[in-house]
N, C-alpha and C positions, 0 to 999 in steps of 0.2 A: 372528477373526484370532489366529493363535498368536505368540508369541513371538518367533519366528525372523523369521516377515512383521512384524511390527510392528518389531522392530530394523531391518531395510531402510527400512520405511518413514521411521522417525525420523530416519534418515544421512539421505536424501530431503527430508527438512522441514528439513533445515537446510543444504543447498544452496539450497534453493527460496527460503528467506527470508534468505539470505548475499549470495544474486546483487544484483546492482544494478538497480533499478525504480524505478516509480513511489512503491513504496510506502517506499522505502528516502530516496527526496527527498522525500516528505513529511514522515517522521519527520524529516528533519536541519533542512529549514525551519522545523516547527514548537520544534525545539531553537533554533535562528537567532532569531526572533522571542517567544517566549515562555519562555526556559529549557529546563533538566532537567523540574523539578517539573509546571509546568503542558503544557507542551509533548508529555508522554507521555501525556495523556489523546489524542491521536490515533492513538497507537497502538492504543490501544482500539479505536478509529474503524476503524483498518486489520483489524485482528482480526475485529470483526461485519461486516465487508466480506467479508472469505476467509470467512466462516461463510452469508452469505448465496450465495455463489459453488457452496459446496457444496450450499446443501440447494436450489439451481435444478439444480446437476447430480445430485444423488440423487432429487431428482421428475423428471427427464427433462426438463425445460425448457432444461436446456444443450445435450441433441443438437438441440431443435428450433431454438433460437439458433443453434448449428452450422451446421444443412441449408439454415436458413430465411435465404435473401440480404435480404430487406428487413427482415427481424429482426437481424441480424448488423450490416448498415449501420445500422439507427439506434440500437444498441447504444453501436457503436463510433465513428461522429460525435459522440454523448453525451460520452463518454470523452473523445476529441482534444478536442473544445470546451471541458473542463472543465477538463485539464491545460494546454490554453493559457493559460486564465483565472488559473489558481493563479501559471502563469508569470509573466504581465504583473503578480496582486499582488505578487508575492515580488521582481520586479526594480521596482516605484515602493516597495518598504518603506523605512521612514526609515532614514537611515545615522544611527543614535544606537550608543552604550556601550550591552553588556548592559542594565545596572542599568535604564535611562532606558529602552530600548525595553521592559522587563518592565512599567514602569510606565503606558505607554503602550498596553500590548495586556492590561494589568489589565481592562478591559474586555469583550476578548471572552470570551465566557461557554463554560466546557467543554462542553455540548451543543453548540455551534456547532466547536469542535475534535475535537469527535466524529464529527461528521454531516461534516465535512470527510476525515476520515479515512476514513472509511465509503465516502463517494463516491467516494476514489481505487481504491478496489476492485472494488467494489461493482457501478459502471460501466467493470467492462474486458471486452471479449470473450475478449482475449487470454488473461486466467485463466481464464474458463468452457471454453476448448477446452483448455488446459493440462490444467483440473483433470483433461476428461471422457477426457483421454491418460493420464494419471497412476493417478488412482486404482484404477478398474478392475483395475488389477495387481496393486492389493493385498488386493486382496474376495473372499472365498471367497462362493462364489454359493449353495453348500448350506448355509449357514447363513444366520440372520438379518442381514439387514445397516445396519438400524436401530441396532443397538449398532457396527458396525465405523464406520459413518458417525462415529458420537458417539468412538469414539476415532482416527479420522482429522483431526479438527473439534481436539477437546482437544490434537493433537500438534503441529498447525499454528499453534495457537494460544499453545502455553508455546514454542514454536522462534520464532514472530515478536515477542512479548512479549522475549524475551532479545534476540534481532539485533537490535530496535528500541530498544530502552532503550541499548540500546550508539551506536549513531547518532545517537539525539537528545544522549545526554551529551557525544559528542565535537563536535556541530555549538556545542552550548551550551558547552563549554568553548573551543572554537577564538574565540565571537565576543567571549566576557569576554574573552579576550586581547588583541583589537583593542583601542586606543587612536584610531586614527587614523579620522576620519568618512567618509574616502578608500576607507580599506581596510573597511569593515564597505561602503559601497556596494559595491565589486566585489564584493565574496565574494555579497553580494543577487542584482547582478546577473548571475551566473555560476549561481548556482541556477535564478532567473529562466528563466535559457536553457536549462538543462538542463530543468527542466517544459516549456518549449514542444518543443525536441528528444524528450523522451518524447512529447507531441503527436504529432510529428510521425511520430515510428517506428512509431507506432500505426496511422495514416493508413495507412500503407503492406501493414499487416499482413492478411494473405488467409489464409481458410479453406484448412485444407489438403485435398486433391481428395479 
């Protein structure tokens, strides 16, 4: 990949992780409920998600997911069933202050905020057909493409690492501002919906012909 591909590419990877997604409410819930600090280990989680996305569409598992209808549905039922789930926890979270909800989700363990983040990716179809539209444009075919893959992978990865740290700090600085036990429930339950509405867009989402 020369120079000039790879600067396209980069403007690319930072549309792609600018847009608004799944991955972009998970980052701000896990800001919502756990802070800055511990809440960006899901970004991680988001990160080895797009890293698995790719190396199922650089082994050709993503056009068979593509082709394959009973592959694609139970891909993508995975997916909707998981983002509903994240929905309904994130609209019963406790309406507590920052401080008190940090304390309170001390608990859960970063592996589990990993493998959480992971999952919102991880299990979408909708990036596996994205990726296997996308990347291909930027692959020189006469060269190795084991190293393009490795900085296709690296580029998605410092672009979502930046967009994400940005959405967890602003979800985390928006709920320290609440006072009110009122308003930290709506803000839960408004994300809440918005996970199930990802669900739900998802359902809807068909291979294209």
């Amino acid at each position: 990949m020369n120079f000039s591909t790879w600067l396209a590419f980069f403007a690319a990877a930072w549309a792609i992780s600018l847009s608004p997604g799944a991955g972009a409410l998970a980052a701000m819930s896990a800001g919502l409920n756990h802070g800055f600090r511990r809440g960006y280990f899901t970004t991680l989680g988001l990160v080895l998600g797009i890293w698995t996305q790719l190396l199922v569409v650089g082994v050709g598992l993503g056009a068979l997911v593509a082709a394959s209808g009973a592959a694609f549905q139970a891909v993508k039922w995975g997916g909707v069933a998981y983002l509903v789930w994240l929905g309904v926890q994130q609209w019963r979270a406790p309406a507590q202050p920052l401080a008190l909800q940090q304390a309170a989700a001390a608990g859960v363990s970063v592996r589990a905020m990993v493998l959480r983040g992971w999952m919102v990716n991880a299990v979408n179809p909708k990036g596996t057909v994205f990726l296997l539209a996308v990347v291909p444009q930027f692959l020189a075919p006469e060269h190795p493409l084991a190293p393009q893959y490795l900085v296709i992978g690296l580029t998605l990865a410092f672009t979502d690492l930046v967009v994400m740290a940005g959405y967890t700090a602003l979800a985390a600085r928006v709920l320290g501002s609440l006072r009110s036990a009122a308003h930290v429930r709506l803000l839960n339950r408004v994300f809440g919906a918005l996970f199930v509405l990802a669900g739900a867009l998802l359902s809807v989402f068909k291979r294209a012909a």
